[in-house]
C-alpha positions, 0 to 999 in steps of 0.5 A: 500500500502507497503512502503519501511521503508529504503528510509526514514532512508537513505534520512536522512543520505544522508541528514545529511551528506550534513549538515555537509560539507563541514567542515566534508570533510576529509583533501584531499577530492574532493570538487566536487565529486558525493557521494552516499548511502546507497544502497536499494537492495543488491550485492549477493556475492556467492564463488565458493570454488576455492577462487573466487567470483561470483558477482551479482547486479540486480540493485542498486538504492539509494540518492546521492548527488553532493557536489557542489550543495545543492539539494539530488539527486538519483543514479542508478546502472544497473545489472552486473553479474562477477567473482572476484578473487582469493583472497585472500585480494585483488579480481580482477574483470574479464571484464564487464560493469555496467552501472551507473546513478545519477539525480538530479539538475545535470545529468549523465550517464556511464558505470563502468568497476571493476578493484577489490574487497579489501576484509578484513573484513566484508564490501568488498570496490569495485574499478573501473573507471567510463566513463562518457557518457553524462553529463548535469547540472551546469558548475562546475559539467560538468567541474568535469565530462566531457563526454568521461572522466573516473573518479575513483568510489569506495563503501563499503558495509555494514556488509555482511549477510552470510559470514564473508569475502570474504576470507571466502567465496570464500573457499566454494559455499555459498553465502552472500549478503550485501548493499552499506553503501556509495559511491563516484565518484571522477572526481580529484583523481587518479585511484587506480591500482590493487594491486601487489602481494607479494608472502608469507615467504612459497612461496618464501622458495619454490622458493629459494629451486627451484632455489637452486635446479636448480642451483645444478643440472645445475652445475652437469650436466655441471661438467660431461661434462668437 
């Protein structure tokens, strides 16, 4: 019978991880977030030459653990099929639900809505809300993720196979897969609105030259008339 070599590598990250808090939080860090990963299976990113990005997930299933509680649990992320961009840098993610589970000594159930894919490098980092569904396990955890509330969640990617970026290949019809390298839900921290555009020098030359252009031929037409 084959085993999965994987599950015992990420068990012991996850595991060290947990040795290590809480003194390794980083200063600002929510005490009680669920935080997860690595992911067993991969998210297919495949462009479509028009600098977007079809995103697919089958499932992703991986350890995961409460930072209130000292017990390992497991995390779940249903299939989900959208499109994300254009790009570049920032990917917008179109409507859909994906839905989300973590066991555990604390239970929970949800549904992810993507709010955008920040791309830059090799290991694009996804941003979304989480609406909690049901919830069940200690009062500090039913407290941190009460039913019916939306709460920030966010992964990066380990190194993409396939593409260098998203940038890259959102530019072509290829495809590139990558597994989640970690994860959090973070029931205290502020949801990360999608990012405004700033139009580039070109652009807004262009839009100067327009509006300079308009102006000219507005005060020409007026000018006949008197």
């Amino acid at each position: 019978m084959k085993t999965n070599r994987r599950l015992p590598v990420a068990l012991a990250v996850i595991t060290a991880l947990w040795i290590c808090l809480p003194p390794c939080l980083p200063s600002g860090a929510d005490a009680g977030q669920i935080t997860f990963g690595p992911s067993l299976e991969n998210v297919t990113f495949t462009g479509n030459g028009a600098g977007s990005v079809l995103i697919s997930i089958s499932g992703l299933t991986g350890p995961g653990f409460y930072t209130g509680d000292a017990l390992v649990g497991a995390f779940t992320f249903g299939p989900v099929l959208f499109t994300a961009g254009p790009g570049p840098n920032i990917y917008p993610a179109s409507p859909g639900a994906e839905s989300f589970q973590f066991t555990g000594s604390d239970n929970m159930t949800g549904t992810i809505s993507w709010s955008f894919i920040q791309d830059g490098t090799r290991q694009p980092k996804f941003f979304g809300s989480l609406l909690v569904a049901t919830a069940s396990g200690s009062a500090a955890f039913l407290a941190d993720v009460p039913p019916g509330q939306a709460v920030p969640v966010d992964f990066i990617t380990n190194v993409m196979t396939g593409a260098s970026s998203l940038d890259f290949l959102s530019g072509t019809t290829g495809s590139a897969t990558a597994t989640i390298s970690s994860g959090q839900v973070m029931p205290d921290a502020v949801a990360v609105p999608v990012p405004v555009r700033v139009p580039e020098p070109a652009s807004i030359l262009l839009i100067g030259i327009a509006v300079v252009g308009l102006g000219v031929g507005l005060r020409r037409r007026f000018g006949r008339r008197l």
